[in-house]
N, C-alpha and C positions, 0 to 999 in steps of 0.2 A: 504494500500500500504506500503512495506516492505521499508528500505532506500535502499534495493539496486534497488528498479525498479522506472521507469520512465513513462513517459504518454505512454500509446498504441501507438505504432508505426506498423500499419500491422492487420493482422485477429486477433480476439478475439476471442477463441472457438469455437461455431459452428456462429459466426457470420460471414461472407464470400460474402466479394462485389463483384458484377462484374469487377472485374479487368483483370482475365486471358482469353480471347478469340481468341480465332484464329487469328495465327497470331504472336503474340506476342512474339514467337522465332521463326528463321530461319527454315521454315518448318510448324510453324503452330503448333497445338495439335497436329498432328501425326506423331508430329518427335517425341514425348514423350515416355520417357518409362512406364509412369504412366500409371495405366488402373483401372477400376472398373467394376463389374458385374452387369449389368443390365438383367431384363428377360423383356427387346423392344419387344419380339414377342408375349409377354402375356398382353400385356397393349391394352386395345379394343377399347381404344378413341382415336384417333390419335394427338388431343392438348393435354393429358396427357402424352404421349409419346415424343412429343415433347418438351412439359415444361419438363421432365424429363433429357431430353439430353439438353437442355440449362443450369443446373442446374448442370450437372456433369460439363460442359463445363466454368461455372464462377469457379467454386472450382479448375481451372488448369488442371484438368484430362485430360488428352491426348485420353485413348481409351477405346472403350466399348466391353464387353465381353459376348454374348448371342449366344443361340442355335439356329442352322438351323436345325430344326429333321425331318425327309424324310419324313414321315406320313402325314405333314401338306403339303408337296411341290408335291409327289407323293402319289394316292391313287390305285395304280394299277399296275400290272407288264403290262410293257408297254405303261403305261398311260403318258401324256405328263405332263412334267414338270407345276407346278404352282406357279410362284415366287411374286404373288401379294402382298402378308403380307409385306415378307421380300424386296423387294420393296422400300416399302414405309417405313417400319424400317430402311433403307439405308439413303434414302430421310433425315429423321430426325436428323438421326445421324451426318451424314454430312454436316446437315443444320447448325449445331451447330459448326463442324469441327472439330469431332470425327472419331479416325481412329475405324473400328470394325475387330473384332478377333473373328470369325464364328468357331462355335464349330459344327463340320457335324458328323453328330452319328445319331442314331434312340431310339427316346426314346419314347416311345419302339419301336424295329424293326417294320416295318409295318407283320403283318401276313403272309403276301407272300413271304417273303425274311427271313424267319425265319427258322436256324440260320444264321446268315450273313456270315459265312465263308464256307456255299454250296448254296452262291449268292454273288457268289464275280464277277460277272461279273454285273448283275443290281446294287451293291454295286457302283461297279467303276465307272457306268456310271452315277447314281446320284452323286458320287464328281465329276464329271467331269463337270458335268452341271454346278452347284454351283458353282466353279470354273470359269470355262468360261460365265456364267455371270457377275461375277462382275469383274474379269479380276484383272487390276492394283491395284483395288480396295481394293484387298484381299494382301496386302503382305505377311500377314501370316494366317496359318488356323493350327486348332487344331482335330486332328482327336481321334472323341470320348471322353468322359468324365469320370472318376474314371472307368476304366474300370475293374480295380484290384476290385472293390466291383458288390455283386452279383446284386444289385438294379438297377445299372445301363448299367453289361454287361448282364441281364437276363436269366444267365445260369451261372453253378457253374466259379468259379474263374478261367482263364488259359490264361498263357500270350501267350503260342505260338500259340492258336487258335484267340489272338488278334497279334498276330506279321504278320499272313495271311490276316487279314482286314487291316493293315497298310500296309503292301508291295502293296494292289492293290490299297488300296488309295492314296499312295504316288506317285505310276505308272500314277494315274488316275487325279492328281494332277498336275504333272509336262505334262504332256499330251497338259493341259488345260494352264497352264501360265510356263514355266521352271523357271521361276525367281522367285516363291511362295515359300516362306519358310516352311515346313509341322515341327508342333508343336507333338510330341507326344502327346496322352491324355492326361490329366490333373492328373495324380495319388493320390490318395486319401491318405495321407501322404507324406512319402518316403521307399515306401514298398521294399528293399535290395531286395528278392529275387522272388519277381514280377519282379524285373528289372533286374536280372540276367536271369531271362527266357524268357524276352526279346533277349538278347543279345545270349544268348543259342539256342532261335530258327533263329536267324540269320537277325532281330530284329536293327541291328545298323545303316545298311547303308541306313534304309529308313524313316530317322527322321531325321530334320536338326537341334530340340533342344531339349532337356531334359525338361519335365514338370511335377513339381510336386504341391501338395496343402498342405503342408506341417504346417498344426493346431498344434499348442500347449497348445489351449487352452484348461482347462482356467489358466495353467501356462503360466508365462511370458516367453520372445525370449531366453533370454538369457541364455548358456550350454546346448540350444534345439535347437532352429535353425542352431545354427552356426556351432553343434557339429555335427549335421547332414547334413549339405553339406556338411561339410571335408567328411564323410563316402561316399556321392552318388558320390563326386569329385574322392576317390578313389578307388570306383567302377568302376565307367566310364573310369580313366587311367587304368585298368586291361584290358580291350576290346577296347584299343587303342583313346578310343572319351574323351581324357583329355580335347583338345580344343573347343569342341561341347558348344554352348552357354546352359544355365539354366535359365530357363521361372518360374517364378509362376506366376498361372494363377488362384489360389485360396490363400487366407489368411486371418485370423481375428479375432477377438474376438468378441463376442456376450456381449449384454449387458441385459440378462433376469434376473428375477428375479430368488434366491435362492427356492430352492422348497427340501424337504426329499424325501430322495428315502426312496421307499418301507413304505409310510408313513400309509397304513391301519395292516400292520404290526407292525410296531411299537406302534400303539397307542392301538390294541389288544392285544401284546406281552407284554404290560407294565400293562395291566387288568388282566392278567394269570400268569405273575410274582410275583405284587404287589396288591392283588383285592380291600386292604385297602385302597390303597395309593392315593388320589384325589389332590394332588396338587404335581410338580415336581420342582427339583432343579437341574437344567441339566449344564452341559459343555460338550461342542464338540471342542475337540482334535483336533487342526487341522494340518495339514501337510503342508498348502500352505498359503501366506500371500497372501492378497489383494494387489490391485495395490498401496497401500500406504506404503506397508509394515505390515502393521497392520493383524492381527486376519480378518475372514472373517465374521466381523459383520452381513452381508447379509443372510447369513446361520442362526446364531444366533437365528435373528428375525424371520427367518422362520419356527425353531423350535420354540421358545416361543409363536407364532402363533398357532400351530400345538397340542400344550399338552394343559393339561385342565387349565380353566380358574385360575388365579392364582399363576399361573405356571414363572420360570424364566429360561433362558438361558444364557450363556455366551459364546463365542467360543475364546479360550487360547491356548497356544503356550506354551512348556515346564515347563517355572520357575512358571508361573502363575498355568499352570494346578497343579504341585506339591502344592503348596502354600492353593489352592483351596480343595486339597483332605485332608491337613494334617489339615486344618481348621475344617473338617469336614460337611463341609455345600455343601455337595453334594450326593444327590439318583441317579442320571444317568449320564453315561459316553455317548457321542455317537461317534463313528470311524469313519473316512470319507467315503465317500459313493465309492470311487472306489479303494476298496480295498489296499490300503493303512493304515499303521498304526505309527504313535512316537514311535518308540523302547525306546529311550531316557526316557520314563517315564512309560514304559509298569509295569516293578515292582512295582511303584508306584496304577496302576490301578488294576495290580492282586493282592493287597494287601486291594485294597478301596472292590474288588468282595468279595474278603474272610472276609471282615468286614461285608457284608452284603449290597453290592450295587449293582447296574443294570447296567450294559455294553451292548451298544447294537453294532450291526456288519453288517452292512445293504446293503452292497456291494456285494456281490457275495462269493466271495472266503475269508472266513472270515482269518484276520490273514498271510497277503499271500506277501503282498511288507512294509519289514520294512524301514523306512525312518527315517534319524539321523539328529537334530539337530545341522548344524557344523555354526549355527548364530545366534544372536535371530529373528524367524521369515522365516529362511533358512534350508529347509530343502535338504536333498541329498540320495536315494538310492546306496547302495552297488553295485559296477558294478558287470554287470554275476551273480545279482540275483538271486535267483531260490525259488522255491515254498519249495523245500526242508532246505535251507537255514531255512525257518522261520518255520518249522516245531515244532521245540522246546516249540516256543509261543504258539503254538495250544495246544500242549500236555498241557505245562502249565496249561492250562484253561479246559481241557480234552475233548479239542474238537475234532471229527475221521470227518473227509469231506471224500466224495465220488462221483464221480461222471464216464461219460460214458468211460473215459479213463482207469478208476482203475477198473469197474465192468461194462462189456458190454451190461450188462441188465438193464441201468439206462438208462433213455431217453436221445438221444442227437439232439432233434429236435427242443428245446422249445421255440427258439424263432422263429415258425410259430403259425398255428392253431392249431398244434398237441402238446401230453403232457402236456397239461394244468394243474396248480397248483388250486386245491378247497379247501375249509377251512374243517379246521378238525371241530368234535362238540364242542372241547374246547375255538376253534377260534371263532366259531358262538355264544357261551355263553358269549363269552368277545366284543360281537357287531362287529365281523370283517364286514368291509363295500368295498368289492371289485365287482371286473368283475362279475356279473352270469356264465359269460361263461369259467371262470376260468383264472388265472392270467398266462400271460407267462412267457418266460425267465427265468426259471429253468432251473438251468447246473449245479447247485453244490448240495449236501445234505448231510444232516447231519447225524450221528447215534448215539447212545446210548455208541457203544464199549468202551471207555476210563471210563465210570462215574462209579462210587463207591456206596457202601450198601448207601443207606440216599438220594443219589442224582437220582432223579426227571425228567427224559427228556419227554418233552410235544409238539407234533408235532402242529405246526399252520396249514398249508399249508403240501397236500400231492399230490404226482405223482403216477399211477401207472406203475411200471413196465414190462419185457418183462417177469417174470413169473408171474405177477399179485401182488408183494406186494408193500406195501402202502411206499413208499421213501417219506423223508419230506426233503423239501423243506424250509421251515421257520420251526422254531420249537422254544422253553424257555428252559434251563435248571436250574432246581429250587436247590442249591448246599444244602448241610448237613447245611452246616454251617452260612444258610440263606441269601447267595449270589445269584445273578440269571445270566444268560446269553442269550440273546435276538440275534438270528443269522439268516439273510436272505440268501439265495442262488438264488434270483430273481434276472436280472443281467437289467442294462440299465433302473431300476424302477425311475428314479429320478436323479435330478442334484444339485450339489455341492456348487454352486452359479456361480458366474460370475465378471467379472471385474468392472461390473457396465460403467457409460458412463465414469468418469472420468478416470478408470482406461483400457478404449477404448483408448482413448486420448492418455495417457503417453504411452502403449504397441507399438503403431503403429508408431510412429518415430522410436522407439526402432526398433521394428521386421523390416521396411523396412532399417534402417540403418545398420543392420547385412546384410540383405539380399544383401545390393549392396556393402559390405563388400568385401563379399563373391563371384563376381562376376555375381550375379543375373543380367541379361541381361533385362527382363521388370517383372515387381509388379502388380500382379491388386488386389484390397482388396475386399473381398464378404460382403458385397455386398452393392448397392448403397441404395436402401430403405429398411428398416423393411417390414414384413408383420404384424406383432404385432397382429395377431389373438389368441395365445395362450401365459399369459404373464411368463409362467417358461417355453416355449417351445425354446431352445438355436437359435433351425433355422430360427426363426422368428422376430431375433433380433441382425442378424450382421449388418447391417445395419447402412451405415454413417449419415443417418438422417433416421426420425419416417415415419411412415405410409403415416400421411400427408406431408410431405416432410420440415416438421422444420427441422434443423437441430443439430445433436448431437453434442456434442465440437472436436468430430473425425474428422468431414467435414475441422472445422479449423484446425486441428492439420494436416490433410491431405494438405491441400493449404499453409500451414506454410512450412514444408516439402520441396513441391515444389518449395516457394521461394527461401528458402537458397539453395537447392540443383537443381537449374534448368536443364533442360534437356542438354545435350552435355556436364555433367558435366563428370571429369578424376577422376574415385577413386586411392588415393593416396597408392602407394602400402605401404610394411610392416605390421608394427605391428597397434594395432587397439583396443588392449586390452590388460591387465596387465597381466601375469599369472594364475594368479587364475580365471580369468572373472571375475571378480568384478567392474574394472573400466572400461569404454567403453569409445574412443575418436577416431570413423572412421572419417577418412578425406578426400578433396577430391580438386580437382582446379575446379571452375565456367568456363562456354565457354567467359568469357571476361577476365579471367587469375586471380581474389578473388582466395583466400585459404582459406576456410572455413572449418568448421566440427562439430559434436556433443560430447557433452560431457553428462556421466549418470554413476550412480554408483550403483551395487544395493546391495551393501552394507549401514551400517548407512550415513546419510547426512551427509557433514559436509562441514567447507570452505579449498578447496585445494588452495593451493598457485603452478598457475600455469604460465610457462615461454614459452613465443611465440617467432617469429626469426621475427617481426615486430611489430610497434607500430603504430597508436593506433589498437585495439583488439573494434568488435561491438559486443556484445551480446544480443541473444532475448530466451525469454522462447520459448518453444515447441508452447504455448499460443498465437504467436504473440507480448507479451510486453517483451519492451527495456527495459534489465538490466543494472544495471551502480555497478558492481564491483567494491573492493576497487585496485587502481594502483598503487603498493608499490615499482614499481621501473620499466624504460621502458622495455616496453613487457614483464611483470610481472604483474597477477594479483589476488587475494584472490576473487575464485570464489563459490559460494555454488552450492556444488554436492549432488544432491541425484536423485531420483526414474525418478523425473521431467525432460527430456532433456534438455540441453541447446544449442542452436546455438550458435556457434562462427564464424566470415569471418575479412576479414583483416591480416592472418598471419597463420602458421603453428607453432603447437603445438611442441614444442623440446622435443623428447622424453629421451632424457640424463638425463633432468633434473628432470624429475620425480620424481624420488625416493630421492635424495641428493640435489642439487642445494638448494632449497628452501622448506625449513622443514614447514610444516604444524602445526599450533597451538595445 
């Protein structure tokens, strides 16, 4: 225990009492704007289901968010409705004092009403059912889910043949209660011009809120979330709905393990490069710090896992990676897996290639979003990027890509069944250990064009074409000058790492404090349990607690939250952050008239000397434990800022004095 903190006053991590139950505020849990995703209709035990929703309902969670999908309610054109499931998922919810937020889509459409917009009459009359079954029960409903992706509108992308299922279920909707609030789908980011073709097809007047799922991960909130509601804010003022409330109804970070993309690749590509070389000395370059700030150690271990026994990794950030090459004690570089690269020390790595080192490119589009070091540990994209911009780096390296947009006769299928990626005989001599049935997601490839008398290109992975030749897909380039270059064009093969749970924890005050910054109207976080079946599979690990329903330090950080910030809370308007984004301090008034707010910085930590318009000032970590700051004069106090949130109540932060009043050590 530091001197500035004090005994636990409040939730501890994921430890989390029954204190919050219905009730508790005027209204109950479902005056909350707080929500979490549960999948109530897939749980088969009905005491699972319901310990589940007791358990969102101690953590303060106000509402749950699950699917009504037609298929299970109706099995017939014509056939009478069947609301027994959901029912009894009402029953539980409610028992607990959960409001639910019924997501009505068809997942998948049933067969007979397929496509749903030349069955928009049995369409309307299953929401309407839905609907007028639970009546008062529903004050808001969400029509459809990431409809903007093909997986879940099962037919290519198009917003105005979803603006046709919206108008009749809005019609069909109000029909059934006029006082329901109809939620747009849930948008799978914040797709701009999905939602302009929204509004294009005429798409505005039949949604009462903007919903979107707006992932950043596994970057943190901040100059992502916030930068992107200004942009959907003034979208929506272009087509008149500035006032129209903003729902998210998806958000989160996962907390899986790091895992290599395109890891039978690499471990073949590094046999065909180097066929001597049995033991590695690696660094990965990375682009994005952990939730601590730090290198994504996570990755690290995954790689020095992953290469042959003996083998080391390290994952570094600018000064180190320089330090690293000019030491000499490094055979392999590896780039981040989504296409991202450090421009900041790229001369430095095409200088270790032409010494005679291994670069490996495992992302897709090798070489394609350069990213600048403007902190240690912070990195930042060139806005209005473009592929051409980094064009020069490729050359550099003499790398030619191609793919179905440059040359029509490259497959543009690959992430189905078709065009499948199979190892060449070089790839099978170096033990490649992939799919039999051949690897997908191939969109990019590579060629020979740019390389010189001496230099060596050696296809791993090949596709055939729409005149039959052999495009690769992964390939080595072995240089004159005994450098090598290792490049995948496999896309989605693997993940980057993850925030881990601690850095679940610190993200989620963050990202919901932006979010009701921002005027975010209700938050629900995806999702309430892990599946934890696959343990580097991302979707299987947003989750506020584990499989078996322990819980992750997110649960507390989530019921922490709630505390300082309780429902019927006023966000305080103005400013909320410094110029740069670096410091965060949204504020807000409690419904018994507290002024409280958060403080975080994600820049380096350090102690700000901050001045409030009252005395005394409470402080609690994001964690639940009472800080006790040093108080160098009243309502003045030397606070430690960094990654970690801090609650403040008792007073409002004086923004004058930020910068002058009281200099910082």
């Amino acid at each position: 225990m530091t001197p500035t903190q004090a005994r636990p006053e409040g939730r501890i991590s994921g430890d989390v009492a029954p204190a919050l139950v219905t009730g508790h505020w005027a209204g109950g849990l479902a005056a909350s704007p707080y929500g979490v995703c549960a999948h109530l209709h897939r749980i088969a035990e009905a005491r699972d289901r319901a310990e589940e929703c007791r358990k969102i309902a101690e953590a303060g969670i106000g509402r749950v968010r699950f699917d009504f999908e037609w298929w299970r309610i109706q099995k017939g054109p014509g056939a009478p409705f069947d609301f027994s499931l959901y029912d009894a998922c009402m029953a539980d919810a409610e028992a607990a004092g959960l409001a639910v937020l019924p997501i009505i889509y068809g997942n998948p459409v049933p067969m007979w009403a397929r496509p749903v917009w030349e069955h928009l009459d049995e369409w309307g009359r299953y929401v309407e059912a839905v609907i007028a079954r639970y009546g008062d029960r529903f004050p808001d409903v969400e029509i459809w889910n990431e409809q903007n992706l093909e997986g879940f509108w099962h037919h290519p992308r198009d917003p105005a043949r979803y603006t046709e299922a919206l108008k009749a279920a809005y019609l069909a909707a109000k029909r059934a209660n006029p006082d329901v609030r109809v939620f747009l789908g849930g948008l799978a980011g914040i797709p701009m011009g999905y939602i302009e073709g929204i509004y294009q097809a005429g798409g505005g007047p039949f949604f009462d809120a903007m919903n979107i799922h707006p992932y950043s991960h596994p970057r943190p909130p901040e100059g992502d979330l916030d930068v992107r509601l200004e942009e959907l804010r003034a979208l929506m003022a272009k087509y008149g709905d500035a006032e129209k409330p903003v729902v998210i109804t998806e958000h989160g970070w996962p907390t899986h393990r790091a895992r290599i993309s395109n890891l039978n690749v690499l471990l073949a590509g590094l046999k065909v490069a180097k066929p001597d070389q049995t033991v590695w000395r690696a660094v990965f370059a990375a682009t994005m710090a952990g939730p601590d700030g730090e290198p994504p150690y996570d990755v690290a271990e995954a790689l020095e896992e992953a290469l042959p026994p003996g083998s080391t990794a390290e994952a570094c950030f600018g000064k180190r990676l320089r330090e690293r090459l000019a030491a000499g004690d490094v055979d392999l570089v590896v780039y981040p897996f989504d296409e991202s690269f450090p421009v900041d020390t790229f001369g430095d790595v095409r200088a270790f290639v032409e010494k005679g080192g291994v670069l490996a490119v495992l992302g897709g589009m090798p070489l394609w979003f350069p990213m600048r070091e403007t902190a240690p540990g912070a990195f930042q994209g060139p806005s209005g990027i473009t592929g051409g911009a980094s064009a020069p780096n490729r050359m550099a390296l003499k790398i030619d890509v191609s793919a179905w947009w440059i040359d029509d006769a490259l497959p543009r299928n690959a992430l189905d069944n078709r065009d499948r990626a199979f190892p060449t005989e070089a790839a099978k001599a170096a033990g490649f250990k992939g799919d039999p049935a051949g690897e997908p997601g191939a969109l990019r490839f590579q060629t020979p064009k740019l390389l010189e008398e001496g230099d060596e290109f050696i296809p791993l992975l090949t596709v055939k074409d729409a005149n039959g030749r052999d495009a690769a897909a992964a390939s080595v380039t072995r240089f004159a000058d005994g450098g090598c270059l290792l490049l995948s064009g496999l896309s989605g093969r693997g993940v980057a790492g993850s925030a881990g749970e601690a850095g679940q924890a610190r993200y989620l005050p963050r990202g919901m404090a932006i979010a009701f910054a921002e005027g975010v109207d209700q938050f629900y976080w995806y999702n309430f349990r892990s599946r934890e079946d696959d343990p580097a599979y991302s979707e299987h690990h947003f989750g506020l607690v584990h499989s078996n329903r322990t819980p992750k330090p997110a649960l507390g950080a989530y019921s922490n939250f709630i505390l300082a910030r309780p429902p019927g809370s006023v966000q305080t308007p103005g400013p909320w952050h410094d110029e740069a984004r670096k410091f965060f301090f949204p504020q807000w008034t409690r419904p018994d008239g507290t002024k409280a707010g958060l403080l975080w910085t994600t820049g380096p930590a350090e102690k700000k000397v901050l001045k409030f318009d009252a005395d005394p000032i409470v402080f609690r970590a994001f964690t639940g434990l009472k800080l006790a700051p040093v108080r160098i004069a009243p309502g003045a106090y030397r606070v430690p800022v960094s990654g970690d949130p801090v609650f403040f109540a008792g007073g409002r932060l004086i923004l004058d004095d930020l910068p002058k009043a009281y200099p910082n050590p």
